[in-house]
C-alpha positions in Angstrom: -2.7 13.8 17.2 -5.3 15.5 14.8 -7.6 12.3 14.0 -9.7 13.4 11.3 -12.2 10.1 11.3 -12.4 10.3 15.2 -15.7 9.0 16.3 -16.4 6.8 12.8 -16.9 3.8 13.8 -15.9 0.6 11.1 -16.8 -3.0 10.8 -14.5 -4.8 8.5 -15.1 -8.2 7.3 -12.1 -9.1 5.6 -9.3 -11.3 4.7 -5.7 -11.5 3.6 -3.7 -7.4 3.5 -6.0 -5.5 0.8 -9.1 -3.9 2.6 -7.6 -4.9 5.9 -5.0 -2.0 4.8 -7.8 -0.1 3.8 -8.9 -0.2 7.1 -5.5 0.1 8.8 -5.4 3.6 6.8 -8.6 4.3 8.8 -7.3 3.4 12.0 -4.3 5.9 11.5 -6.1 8.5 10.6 -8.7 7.9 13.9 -11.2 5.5 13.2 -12.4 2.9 15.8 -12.0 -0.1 13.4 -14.1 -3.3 14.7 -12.6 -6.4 12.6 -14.5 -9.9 12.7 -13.4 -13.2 12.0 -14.5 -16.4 12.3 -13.9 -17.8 15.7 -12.3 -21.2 13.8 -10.4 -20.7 11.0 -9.7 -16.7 11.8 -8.0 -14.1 8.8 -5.3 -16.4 7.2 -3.3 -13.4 7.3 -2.3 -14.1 10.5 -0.4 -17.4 9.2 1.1 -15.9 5.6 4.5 -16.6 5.1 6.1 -14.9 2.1 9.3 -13.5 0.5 11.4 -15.7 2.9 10.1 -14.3 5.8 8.6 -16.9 8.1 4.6 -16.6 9.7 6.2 -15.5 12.9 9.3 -14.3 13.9 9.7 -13.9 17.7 6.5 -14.0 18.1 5.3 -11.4 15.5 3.2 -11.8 12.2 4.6 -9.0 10.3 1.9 -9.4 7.5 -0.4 -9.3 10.2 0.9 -6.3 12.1 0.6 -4.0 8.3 -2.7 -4.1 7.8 -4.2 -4.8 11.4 -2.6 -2.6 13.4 -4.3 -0.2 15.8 -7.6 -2.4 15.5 -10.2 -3.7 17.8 -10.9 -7.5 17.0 -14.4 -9.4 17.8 -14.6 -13.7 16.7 -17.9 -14.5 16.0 -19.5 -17.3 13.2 -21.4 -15.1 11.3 -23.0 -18.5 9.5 -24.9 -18.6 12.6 -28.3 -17.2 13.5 -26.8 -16.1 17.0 -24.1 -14.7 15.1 -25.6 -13.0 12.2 -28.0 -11.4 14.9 -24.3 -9.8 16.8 -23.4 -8.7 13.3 -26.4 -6.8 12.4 -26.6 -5.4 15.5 -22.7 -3.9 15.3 -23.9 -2.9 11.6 -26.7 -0.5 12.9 -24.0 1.1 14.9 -21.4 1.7 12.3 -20.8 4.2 10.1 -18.8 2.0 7.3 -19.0 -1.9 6.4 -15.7 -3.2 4.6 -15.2 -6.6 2.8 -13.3 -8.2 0.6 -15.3 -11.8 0.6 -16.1 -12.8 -2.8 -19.6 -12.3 -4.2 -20.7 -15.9 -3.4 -19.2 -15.8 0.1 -21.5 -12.6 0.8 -24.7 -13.6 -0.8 -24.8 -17.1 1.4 -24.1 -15.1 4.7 -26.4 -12.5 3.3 -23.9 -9.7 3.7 -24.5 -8.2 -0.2 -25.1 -4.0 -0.1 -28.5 -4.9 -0.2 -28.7 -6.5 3.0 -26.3 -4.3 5.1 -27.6 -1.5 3.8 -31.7 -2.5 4.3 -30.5 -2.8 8.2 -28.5 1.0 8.3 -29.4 3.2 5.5 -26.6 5.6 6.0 -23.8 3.2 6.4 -20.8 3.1 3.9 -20.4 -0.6 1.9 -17.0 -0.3 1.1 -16.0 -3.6 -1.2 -12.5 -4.8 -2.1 -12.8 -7.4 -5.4 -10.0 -8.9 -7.9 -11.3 -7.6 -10.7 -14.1 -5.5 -10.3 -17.4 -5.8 -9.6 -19.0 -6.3 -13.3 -18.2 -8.3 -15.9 -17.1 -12.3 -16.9 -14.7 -12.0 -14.1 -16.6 -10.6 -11.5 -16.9 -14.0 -9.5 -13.3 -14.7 -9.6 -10.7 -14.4 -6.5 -7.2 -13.2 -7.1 -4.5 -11.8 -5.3 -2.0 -8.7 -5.6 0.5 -10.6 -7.7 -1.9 -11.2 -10.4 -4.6 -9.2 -10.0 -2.7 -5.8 -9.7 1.0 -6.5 -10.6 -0.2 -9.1 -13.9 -3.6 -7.9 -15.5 -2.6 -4.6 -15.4 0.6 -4.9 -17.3 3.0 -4.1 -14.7 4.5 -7.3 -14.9 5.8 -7.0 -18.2 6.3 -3.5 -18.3 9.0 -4.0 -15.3 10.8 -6.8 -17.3 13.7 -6.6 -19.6 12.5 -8.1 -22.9 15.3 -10.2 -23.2 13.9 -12.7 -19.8 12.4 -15.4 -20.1 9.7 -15.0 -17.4 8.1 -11.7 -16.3 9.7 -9.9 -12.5 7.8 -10.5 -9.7 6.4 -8.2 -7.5 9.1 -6.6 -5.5 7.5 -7.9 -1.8 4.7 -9.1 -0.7 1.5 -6.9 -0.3 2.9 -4.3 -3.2 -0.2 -4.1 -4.6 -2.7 -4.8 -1.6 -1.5 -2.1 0.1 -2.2 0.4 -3.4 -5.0 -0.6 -3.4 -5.7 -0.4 0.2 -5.1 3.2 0.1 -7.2 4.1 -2.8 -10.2 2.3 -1.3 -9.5 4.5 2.0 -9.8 7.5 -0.1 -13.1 6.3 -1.1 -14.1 5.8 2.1 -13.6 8.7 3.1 -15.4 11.0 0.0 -18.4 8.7 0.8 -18.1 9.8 4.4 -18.4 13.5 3.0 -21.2 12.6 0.9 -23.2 11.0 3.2 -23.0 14.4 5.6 -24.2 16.3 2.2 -27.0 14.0 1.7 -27.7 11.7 4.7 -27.6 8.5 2.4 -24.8 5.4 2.4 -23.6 4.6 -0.9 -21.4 1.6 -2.3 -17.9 2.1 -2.8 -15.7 -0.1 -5.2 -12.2 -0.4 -5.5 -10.3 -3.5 -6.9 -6.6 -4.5 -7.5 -7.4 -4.3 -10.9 -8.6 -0.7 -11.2 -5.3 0.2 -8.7 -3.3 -1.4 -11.1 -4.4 0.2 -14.0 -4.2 3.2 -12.1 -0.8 2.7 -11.3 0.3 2.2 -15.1 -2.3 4.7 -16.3 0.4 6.9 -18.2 2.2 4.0 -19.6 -1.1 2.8 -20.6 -1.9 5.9 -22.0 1.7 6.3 -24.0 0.7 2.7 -25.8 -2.2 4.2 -27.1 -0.9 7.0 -28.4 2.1 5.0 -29.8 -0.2 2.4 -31.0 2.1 -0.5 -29.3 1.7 -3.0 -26.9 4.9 -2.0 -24.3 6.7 0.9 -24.2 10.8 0.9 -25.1 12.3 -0.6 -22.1 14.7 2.0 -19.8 18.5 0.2 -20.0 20.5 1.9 -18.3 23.0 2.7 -21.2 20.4 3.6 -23.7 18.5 6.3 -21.7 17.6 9.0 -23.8 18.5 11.5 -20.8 21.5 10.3 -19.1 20.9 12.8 -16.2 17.9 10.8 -15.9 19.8 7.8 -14.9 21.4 5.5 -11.7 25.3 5.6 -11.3 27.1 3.7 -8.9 29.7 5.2 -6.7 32.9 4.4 -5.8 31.9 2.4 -2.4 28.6 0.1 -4.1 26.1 3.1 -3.7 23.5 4.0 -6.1 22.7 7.8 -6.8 20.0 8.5 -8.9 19.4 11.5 -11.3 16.4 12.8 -12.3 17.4 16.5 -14.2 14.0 16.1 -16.1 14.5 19.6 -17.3 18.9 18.8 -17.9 19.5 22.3 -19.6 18.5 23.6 -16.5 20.6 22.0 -14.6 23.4 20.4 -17.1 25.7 23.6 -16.5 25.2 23.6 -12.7 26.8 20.2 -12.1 29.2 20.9 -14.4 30.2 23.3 -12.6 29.8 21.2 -9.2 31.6 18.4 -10.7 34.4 20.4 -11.7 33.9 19.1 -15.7 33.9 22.4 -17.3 35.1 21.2 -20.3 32.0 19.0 -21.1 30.2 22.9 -21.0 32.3 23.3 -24.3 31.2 19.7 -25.7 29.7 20.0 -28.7 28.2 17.0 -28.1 26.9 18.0 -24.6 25.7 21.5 -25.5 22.0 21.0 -25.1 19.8 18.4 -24.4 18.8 17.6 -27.6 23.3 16.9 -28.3 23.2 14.6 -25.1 20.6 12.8 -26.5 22.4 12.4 -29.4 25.5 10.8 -28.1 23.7 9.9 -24.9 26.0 6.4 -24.9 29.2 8.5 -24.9 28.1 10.9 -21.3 26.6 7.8 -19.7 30.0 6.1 -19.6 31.6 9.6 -18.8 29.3 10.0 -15.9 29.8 6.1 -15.0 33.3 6.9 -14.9 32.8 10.1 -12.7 30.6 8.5 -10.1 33.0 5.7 -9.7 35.3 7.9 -8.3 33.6 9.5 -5.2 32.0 7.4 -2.2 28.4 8.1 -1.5 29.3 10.3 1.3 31.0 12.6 -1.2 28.5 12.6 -4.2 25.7 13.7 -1.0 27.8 16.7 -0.1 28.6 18.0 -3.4 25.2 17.1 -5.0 23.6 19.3 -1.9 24.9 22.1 -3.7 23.1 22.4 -6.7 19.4 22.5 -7.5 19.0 19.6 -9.8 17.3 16.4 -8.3 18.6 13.3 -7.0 18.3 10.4 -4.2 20.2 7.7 -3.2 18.4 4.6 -3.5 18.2 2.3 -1.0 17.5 -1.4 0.2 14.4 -1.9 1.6 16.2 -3.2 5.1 17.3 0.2 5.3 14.5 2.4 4.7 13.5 2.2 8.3 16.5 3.6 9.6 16.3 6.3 6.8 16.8 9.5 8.5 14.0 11.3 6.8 11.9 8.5 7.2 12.3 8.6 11.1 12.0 12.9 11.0 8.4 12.4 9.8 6.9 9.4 11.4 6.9 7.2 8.1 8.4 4.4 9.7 7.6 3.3 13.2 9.2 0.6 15.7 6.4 -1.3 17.1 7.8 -3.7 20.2 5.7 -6.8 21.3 6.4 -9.1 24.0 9.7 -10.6 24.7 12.0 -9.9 21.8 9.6 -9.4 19.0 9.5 -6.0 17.2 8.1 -4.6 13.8 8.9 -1.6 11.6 5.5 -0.3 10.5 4.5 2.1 7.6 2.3 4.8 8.6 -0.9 6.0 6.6 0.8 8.2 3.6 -1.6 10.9 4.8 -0.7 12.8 7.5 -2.9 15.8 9.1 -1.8 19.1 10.5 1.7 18.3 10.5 1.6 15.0 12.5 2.2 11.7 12.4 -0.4 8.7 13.7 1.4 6.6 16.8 1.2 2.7 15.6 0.6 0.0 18.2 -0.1 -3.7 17.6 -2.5 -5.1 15.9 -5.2 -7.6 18.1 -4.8 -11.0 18.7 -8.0 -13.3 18.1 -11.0 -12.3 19.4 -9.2 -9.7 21.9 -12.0 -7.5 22.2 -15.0 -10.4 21.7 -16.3 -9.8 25.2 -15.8 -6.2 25.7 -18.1 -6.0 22.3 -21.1 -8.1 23.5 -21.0 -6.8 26.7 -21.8 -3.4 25.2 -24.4 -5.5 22.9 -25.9 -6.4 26.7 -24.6 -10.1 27.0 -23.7 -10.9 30.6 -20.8 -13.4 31.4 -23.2 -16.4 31.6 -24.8 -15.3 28.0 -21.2 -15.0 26.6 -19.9 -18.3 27.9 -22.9 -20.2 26.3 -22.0 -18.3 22.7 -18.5 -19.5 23.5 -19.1 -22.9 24.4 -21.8 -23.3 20.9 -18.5 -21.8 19.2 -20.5 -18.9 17.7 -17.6 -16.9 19.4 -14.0 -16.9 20.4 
C-alpha cells in the first residue's frame, strides 16, 4: 500500500475518540502511532458504552477499535519522574506529539508546547480542545455532542421547529471523528512545513472550529439573511421537489438531488414515462415547479410509490440526473460500493468478535489502508523500553513501582 507518512513516528497522549481518530487517520495513511496511557486508569475509551451498544460485545470495544486501530500502545504514569523521563525520551524521537488533555492536565504534567517542544525543536504539537485554545472557555472540557453538534448550531439547525427539544447527534463520535480528520490534515501541512523550514510548530483544532466548519454555509446564509436559522427543509414544502426523498413502493428511500432540474426535468420525464407533465404549465420550468411545488411533490409521492427500489435503480441508471438511495447505517457496510473501495472493512478478533471499521477518507494512489485491531493495554510497554535500553530486571522494577503496565 502507498503509505505516504511511512517512517513519521507519533506520540499521542490522548483520551476518549477525537485526536485518537486524528491519529487513527495517521495510522492509515502509514504512520507508526505510539499511544500512552496511564498504566491505572487507561483511555476510558476502552469502557464507553453509547447509543445502545454495550462497552464490549464479544469481546470487542467498538469505540475503541475506531479511533485506535493499527496503533502501537505503551502504559506508563507520566506523573512520575521515572515516567516523565520514558516520555521525554520517546518525544526526542518523534516527529509529532498529539493531546487532547485539557490545559490544566498538561501544565501539571508539564506537557504544554513549551515543554515538548524545548526537548525536540522540530516536533509537531498537535492539540485537540472543546472550544479552542483562547478565550473565557478555553479551560473548559466538552465533548462531541456539545461541543461540535450544540455550540455550533447544528443542533437546532437539524430540528424541526415544531419539537420541543433539539435532535441529537445521529451516533456516537459524529463529531469526534470531524474533527479528528481535520486535525490530521493539520498534521500533515505542518509535516510539510517543517521539511520547508526545519522548525515544529503548534497545530490547533477543536470540535468547535469543526463544527463551525461544518455549518459554515448555513452560518454564512444567516448572515446574509440577517436571521438566526435558516427555513427548515419539510419535505412537502421543498422549494425544488427534485431536490427531495420519495419512498418506494417496498419502504425504500430514493433521494433526488436535480440541483440544476431544467436540465434534467425533461429527461425523467421521459424515463418515467410522464410526458404529459412536459406539457404542464405548471411544470414548464423550474421557476413553475417552484410555484406549485406542493402539487409535483404529491405527483412524484404518488409515482415513487409505485415501483420497488429495485425498479426506480434500473430506470434512474438511465438518465444523467443525480440520486442515491439512502440507507440505514447497519447496512452501509455491506454497501456494495463501500466494499469496491475499501471504505468499510471487517476486522475479526478472537473467538466470535468482529468489527466493521471506516477507513481514513483519504486514500493514495488508488488504494485502500488494510485495518487491524487496535492494542490492548500496554501491548507494546516492553518492546518500547527495551529500545529505550531497559533490560527485563529494569522493566520489572518500573512494573512492580506501577510507573508501567
Amino acid at each position: 500500500m502507498t503509505a505516504p507518512l511511512d517512517g513519521v513516528r507519533v506520540l499521542e497522549a490522548a483520551i476518549y475518540a477525537f485526536a485518537p481518530s486524528a491519529t487513527a487517520i495517521l495510522a492509515d495513511w502509514g504512520a507508526d502511532v505510539l499511544k500512552f496511557e496511564h498504566p491505572a486508569m487507561g483511555d476510558p475509551g476502552r469502557n464507553t458504552a453509547a447509543w445502545g451498544v454495550p462497552a464490549s460485545v464479544n469481546g470487542v470495544s467498538h469505540l475503541w477499535e475506531v479511533a485506535n486501530r493499527g496503533k502501537r500502545a505503551i502504559a506508563i504514569d507520566i506523573s512520575k519522574p521515572e515516567g516523565k523521563d520514558i516520555l521525554m525520551n520517546l518525544v526526542d524521537e518523534s516527529d509529532v506529539f498529539v493531546t487532547n488533555f485539557l490545559p490544566a492536565a498538561r501544565r501539571k504534567l508539564g506537557i504544554e508546547p513549551e515543554d515538548i517542544m524545548a526537548r525536540n525543536p522540530r516536533i509537531i504539537y498537535a492539540r485537540g480542545s472543546a472550544q479552542g485554545p483562547r478565550g473565557d472557555l478555553a479551560e473548559r472540557g466538552g465533548f462531541d455532542g456539545i461541543s461540535y453538534w450544540g455550540r455550533s448550531g447544528a443542533a437546532i439547525g437539524v430540528t424541526p421547529p415544531d419539537f420541543d427539544i433539539p435532535l441529537t447527534m445521529p451516533g456516537p463520535g459524529f463529531g469526534d471523528l470531524q474533527a479528528g480528520v481535520s486535525l490530521a490534515g493539520g498534521i500533515s501541512a505542518a509535516l510539510y512545513r517543517r521539511e520547508q523550514t526545519g522548525e515544529g510548530i503548534v497545530v490547533d483544532v477543536s470540535l468547535m472550529s469543526a463544527g463551525l466548519w461544518a455549518m459554515g454555509m448555513t452560518i454564512s446564509g444567516t448572515s446574509v439573511l440577517d436571521t438566526e436559522v435558516l427555513p427548515h427543509q419539510h419535505h412537502v414544502d421543498a422549494p425544488n421537489p427534485l431536490v427531495n426523498n420519495y419512498r418506494t413502493s417496498d419502504g425504500h428511500i430514493v433521494s433526488l438531488a436535480f440541483l440544476q432540474s431544467d436540465r434534467y426535468w425533461p429527461e425523467f420525464c421521459v424515463a418515467t414515462d410522464k410526458l404529459d407533465w412536459l406539457a404542464d404549465e405548471r411544470f414548464t420550468d423550474s421557476a413553475a415547479r417552484a410555484a406549485n411545488a406542493k402539487d409535483l411533490i404529491a405527483l412524484l409521492d404518488e409515482l415513487f410509490a409505485q415501483r420497488t427500489l429495485e425498479e426506480w435503480e434500473k430506470l434512474l441508471s438511465g438518465q444523467d440526473g443525480q440520486w442515491d438511495v439512502l440507507l440505514p447505517a447497519g447496512r452501509v457496510k455491506d454497501d456494495r460500493q463501500a466494499q469496491a473501495n475499501g471504505y468499510v472493512q471487517e476486522v475479526l478478533h478472537d473467538g466470535d468478535g468482529k468489527v466493521s471499521l471506516v477507513a481514513a477518507p483519504a486514500q493514495f494512489d488508488g488504494e485502500a489502508p488494510c485495518l487491524g485491531r487496535a492494542p490492548t493495554m500496554g501491548a507494546d510497554t516492553d518492546d518500547v523500553l527495551s529500545a529505550q535500553g531497559f533490560d527485563i530486571d529494569a522493566i520489572a522494577d518500573l512494573r512492580a513501582r506501577g510507573i508501567v503496565r
